[in-house]
C-alpha positions as CSV (number, residue, x, y, z in Angstrom):
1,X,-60.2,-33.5,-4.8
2,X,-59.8,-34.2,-1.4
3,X,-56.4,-36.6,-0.9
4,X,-54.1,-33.5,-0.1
5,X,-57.1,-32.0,2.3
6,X,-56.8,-32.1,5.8
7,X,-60.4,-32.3,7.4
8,X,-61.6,-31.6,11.0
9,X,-65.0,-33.1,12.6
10,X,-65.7,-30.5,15.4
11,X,-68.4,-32.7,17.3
12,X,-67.4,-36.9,16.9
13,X,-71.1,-38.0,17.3
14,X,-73.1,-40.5,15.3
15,X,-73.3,-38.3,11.8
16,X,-69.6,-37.4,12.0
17,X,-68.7,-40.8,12.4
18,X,-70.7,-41.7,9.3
19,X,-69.2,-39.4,7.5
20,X,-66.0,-40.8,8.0
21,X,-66.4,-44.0,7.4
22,X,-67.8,-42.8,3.9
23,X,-65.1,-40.8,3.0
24,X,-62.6,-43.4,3.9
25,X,-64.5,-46.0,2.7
26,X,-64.7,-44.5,-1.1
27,X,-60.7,-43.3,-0.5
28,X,-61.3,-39.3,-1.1
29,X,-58.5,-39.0,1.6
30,X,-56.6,-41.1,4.1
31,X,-56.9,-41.7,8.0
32,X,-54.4,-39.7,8.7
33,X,-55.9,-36.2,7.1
34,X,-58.8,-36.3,9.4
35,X,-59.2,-35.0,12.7
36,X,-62.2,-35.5,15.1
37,X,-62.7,-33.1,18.1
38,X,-65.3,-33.9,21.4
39,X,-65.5,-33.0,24.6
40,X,-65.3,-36.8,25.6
41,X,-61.7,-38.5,25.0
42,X,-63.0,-41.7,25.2
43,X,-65.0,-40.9,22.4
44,X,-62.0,-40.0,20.7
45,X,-60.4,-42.9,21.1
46,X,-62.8,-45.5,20.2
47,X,-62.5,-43.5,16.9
48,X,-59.1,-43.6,16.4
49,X,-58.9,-47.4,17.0
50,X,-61.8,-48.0,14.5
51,X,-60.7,-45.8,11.7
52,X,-56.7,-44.9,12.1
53,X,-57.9,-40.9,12.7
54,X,-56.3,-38.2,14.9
55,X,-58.8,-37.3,17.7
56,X,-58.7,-34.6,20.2
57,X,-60.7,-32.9,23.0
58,X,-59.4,-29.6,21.8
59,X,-62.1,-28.1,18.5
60,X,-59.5,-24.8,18.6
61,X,-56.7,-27.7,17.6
62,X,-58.5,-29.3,15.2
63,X,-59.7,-26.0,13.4
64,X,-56.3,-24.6,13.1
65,X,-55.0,-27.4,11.2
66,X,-57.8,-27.9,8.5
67,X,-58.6,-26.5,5.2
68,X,-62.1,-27.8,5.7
69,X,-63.7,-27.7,9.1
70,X,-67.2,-29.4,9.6
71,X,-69.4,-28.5,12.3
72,X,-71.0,-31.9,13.6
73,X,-72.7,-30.7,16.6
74,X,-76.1,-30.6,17.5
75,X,-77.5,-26.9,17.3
76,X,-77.9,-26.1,20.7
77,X,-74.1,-26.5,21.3
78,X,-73.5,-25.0,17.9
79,X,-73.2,-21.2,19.5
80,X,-71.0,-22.1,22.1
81,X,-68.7,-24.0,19.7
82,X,-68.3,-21.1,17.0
83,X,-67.9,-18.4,20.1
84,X,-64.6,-20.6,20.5
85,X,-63.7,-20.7,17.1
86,X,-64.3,-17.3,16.5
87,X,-61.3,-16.0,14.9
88,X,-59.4,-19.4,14.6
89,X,-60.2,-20.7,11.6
90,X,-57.7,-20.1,8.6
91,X,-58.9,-17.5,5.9
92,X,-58.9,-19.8,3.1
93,X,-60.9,-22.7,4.8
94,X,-64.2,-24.2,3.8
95,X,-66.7,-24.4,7.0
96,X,-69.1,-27.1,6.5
97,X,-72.1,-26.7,9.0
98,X,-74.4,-30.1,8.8
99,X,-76.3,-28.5,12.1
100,X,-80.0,-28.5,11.9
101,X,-81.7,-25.1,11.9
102,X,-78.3,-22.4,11.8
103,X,-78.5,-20.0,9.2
104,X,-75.3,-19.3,7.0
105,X,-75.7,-15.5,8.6
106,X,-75.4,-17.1,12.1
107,X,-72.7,-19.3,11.3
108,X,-70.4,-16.7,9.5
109,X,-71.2,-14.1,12.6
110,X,-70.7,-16.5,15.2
111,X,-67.4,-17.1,14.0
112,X,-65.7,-13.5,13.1
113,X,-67.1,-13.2,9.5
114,X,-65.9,-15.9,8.0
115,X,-67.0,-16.2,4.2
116,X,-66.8,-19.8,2.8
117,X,-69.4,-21.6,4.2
118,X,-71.7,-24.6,3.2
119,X,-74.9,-25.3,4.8
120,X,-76.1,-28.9,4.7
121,X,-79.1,-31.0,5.2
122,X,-78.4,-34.7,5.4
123,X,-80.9,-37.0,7.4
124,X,-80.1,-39.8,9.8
125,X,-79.9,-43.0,6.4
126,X,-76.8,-41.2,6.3
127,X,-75.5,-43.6,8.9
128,X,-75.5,-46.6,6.5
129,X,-75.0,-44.0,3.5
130,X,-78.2,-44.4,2.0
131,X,-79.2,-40.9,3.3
132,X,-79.5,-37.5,0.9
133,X,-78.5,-34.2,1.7
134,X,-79.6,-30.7,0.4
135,X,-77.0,-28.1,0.4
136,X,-75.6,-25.0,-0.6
137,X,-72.7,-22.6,-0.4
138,X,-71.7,-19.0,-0.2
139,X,-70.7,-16.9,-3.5
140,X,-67.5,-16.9,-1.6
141,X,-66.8,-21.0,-1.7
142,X,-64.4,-22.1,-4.8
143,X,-65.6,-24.2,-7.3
144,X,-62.8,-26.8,-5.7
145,X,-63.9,-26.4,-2.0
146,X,-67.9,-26.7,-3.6
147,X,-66.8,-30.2,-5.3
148,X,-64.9,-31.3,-2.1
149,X,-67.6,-30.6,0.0
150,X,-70.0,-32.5,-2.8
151,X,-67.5,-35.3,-1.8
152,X,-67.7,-35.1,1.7
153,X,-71.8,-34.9,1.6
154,X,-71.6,-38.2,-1.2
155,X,-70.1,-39.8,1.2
156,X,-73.3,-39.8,3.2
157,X,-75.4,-40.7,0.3
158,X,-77.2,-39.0,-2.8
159,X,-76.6,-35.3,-2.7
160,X,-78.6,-32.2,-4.1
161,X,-76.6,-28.4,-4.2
162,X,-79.1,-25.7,-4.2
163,X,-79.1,-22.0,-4.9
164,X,-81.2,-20.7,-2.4
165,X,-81.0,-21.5,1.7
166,X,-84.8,-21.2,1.8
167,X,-84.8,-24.6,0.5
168,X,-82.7,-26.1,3.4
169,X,-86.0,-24.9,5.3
170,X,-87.8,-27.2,2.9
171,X,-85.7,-30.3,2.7
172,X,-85.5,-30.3,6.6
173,X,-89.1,-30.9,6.6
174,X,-89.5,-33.2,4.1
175,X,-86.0,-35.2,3.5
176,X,-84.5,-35.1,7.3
177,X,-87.8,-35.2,9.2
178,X,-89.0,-37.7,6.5
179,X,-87.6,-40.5,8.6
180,X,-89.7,-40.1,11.2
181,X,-92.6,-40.0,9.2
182,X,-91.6,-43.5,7.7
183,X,-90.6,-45.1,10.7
184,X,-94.3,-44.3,12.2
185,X,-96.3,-45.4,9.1
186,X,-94.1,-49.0,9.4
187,X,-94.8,-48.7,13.3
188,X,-98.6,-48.6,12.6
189,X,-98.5,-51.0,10.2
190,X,-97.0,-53.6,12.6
191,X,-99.5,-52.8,15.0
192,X,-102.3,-53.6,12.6
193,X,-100.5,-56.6,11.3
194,X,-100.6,-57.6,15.4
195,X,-104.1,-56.8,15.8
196,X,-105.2,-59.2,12.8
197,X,-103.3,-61.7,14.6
198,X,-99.6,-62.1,13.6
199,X,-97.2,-62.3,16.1
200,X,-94.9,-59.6,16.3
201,X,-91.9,-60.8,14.6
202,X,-94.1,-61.8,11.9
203,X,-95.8,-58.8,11.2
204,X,-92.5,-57.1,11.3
205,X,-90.8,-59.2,8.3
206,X,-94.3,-58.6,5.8
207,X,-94.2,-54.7,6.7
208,X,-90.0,-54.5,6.1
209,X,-90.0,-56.5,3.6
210,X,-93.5,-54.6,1.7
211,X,-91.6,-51.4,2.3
212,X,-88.5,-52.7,0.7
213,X,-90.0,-54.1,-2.2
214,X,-92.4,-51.4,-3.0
215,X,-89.2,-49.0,-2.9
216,X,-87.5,-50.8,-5.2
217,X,-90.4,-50.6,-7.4
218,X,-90.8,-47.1,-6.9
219,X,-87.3,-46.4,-7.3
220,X,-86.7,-48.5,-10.7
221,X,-90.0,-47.7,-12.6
222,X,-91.0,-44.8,-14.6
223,X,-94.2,-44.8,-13.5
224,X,-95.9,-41.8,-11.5
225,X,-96.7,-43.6,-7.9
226,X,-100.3,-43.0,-8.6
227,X,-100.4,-45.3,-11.6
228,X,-98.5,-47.8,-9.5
229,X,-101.0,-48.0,-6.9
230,X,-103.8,-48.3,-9.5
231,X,-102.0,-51.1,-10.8
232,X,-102.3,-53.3,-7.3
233,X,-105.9,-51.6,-7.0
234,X,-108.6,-53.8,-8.1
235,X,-112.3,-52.6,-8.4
236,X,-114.3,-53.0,-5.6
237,X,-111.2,-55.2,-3.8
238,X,-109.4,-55.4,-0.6
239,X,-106.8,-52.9,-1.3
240,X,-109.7,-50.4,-2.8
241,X,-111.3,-51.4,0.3
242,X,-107.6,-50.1,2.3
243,X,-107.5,-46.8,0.4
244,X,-111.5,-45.9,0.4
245,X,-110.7,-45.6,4.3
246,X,-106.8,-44.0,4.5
247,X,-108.1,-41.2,1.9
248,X,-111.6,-40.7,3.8
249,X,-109.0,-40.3,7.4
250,X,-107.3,-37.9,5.4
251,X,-104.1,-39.2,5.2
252,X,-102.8,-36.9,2.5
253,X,-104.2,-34.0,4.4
254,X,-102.7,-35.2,7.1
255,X,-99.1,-36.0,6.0
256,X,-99.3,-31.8,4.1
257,X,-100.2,-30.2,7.5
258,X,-97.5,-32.0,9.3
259,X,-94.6,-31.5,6.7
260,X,-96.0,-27.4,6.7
261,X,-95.5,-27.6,10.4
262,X,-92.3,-29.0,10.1
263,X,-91.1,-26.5,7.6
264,X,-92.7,-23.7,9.3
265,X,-90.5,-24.8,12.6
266,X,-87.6,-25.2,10.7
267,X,-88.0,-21.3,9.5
268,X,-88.8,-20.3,13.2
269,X,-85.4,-21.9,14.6
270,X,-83.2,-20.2,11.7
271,X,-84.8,-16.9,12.6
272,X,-83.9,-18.2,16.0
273,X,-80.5,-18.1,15.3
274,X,-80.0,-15.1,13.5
275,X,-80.9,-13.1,16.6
């Protein structure tokens, strides 16, 4: 779907970058169909060495060219950078917007009107492409532009289309804040892991390596996680023991209250941006 598609990265940061390694690296397209535009040419540069891309400093010459233009920048540039666009983008493009918090309305007022747009969620995994991304489209995007901009997405990871932008709301609290929430429930378990005694490095390898494993578990059984837990829960042991005290801290309370937040945040900033 995409090999006769010319592409434009409007922002050549870390997720951009990501997202063309996956696309070249699964062969939807070649090197020489994709643009990347920054303000920073050295940026550029390094780019075009690593990957064989065009690169410019110029997002007005990289959206002219393109049937699908992605907005990769963060979202308090993203105004600026579709006040420049505005009115430059071909009629019959797709405008991908992977910017955190931008409603479609925003995006499509910001530049001129513009129908055929896709709003994505993908979350910072992306970078090795094991992220997923929620998104969804406009009535207005084709049913060839919707499975090209699957493409583009797949190429971060596992993707999920929904009907309804509320949802990007939800999956920005859950799936790309949902890092953050890992990465601190490993951090603490290090720490505890140091305070028993293990050196640092050592307590680092069991809680990776516990993490991995216990994903792979999760991933490949078709049990619900509750019954897997029961099943490494013996009565009256050291892992009953472990849980008594997480669930008397209130862990799942906890983890709701700061996903709500999150979500209720994530609503706040897209109201944001519709003003």
């Amino acid at each position: 779907m995409l090999h006769e598609t010319t592409i434009s990265f409007i922002g050549s940061g870390i997720m951009a970058e990501a997202m063309i390694k996956g696309v070249l690296d699964r062969q939807l397209t070649s090197s020489d169909r994709i643009l990347a535009a920054g303000p920073r040419a050295d940026r550029g540069y390094a780019l075009t060495e690593r990957y064989g891309i065009h690169s410019t400093t110029s997002n007005l010459e990289a959206a002219r060219a393109s049937e699908i233009v992605v907005l990769s920048v963060k979202p308090q540039v993203l105004p600026k950078v579709l006040r420049e666009l505005n009115g430059h983008i071909e009629p019959g493009a797709l405008v991908l917007s992977i910017a955190a918090g931008t409603r479609i309305r925003a995006i499509s007022r910001g530049i001129g009107g513009h129908q055929a747009i896709v709003r994505a969620m993908p979350n910072t995994p992306a970078q090795l492409g094991k992220g997923i991304t929620v998104w969804t489209s406009t009535p207005q995007v084709s049913e060839v532009q919707r499975q090209q901009a699957d493409q583009v997405l797949g190429a971060l990871g596992e993707t999920i289309w929904m009907e309804d932008e509320a949802y990007l709301d939800m999956a920005t609290a859950l799936s790309g804040t949902g890092p953050a929430y890992v990465f601190l429930f490993i951090e603490a378990l290090i720490d505890a892991g140091v305070h028993l005694g293990f050196s640092r490095r050592v307590a680092e390898q069991l809680v990776l390596q516990t993490m991995d494993g216990s994903l792979a578990v999760a991933r490949t059984s078709a049990r619900h996680p509750a019954t897997l837990r029961n099943m490494v829960t013996s009565p009256g042991g050291t892992t009953a023991e472990a849980l008594y005290q997480l669930e008397k801290g209130g862990l799942r309370t906890i983890i709701s209250k700061a996903v709500y937040s999150a979500y209720q945040k994530s609503k706040l900033l897209g109201e944001m941006s519709e003003k």
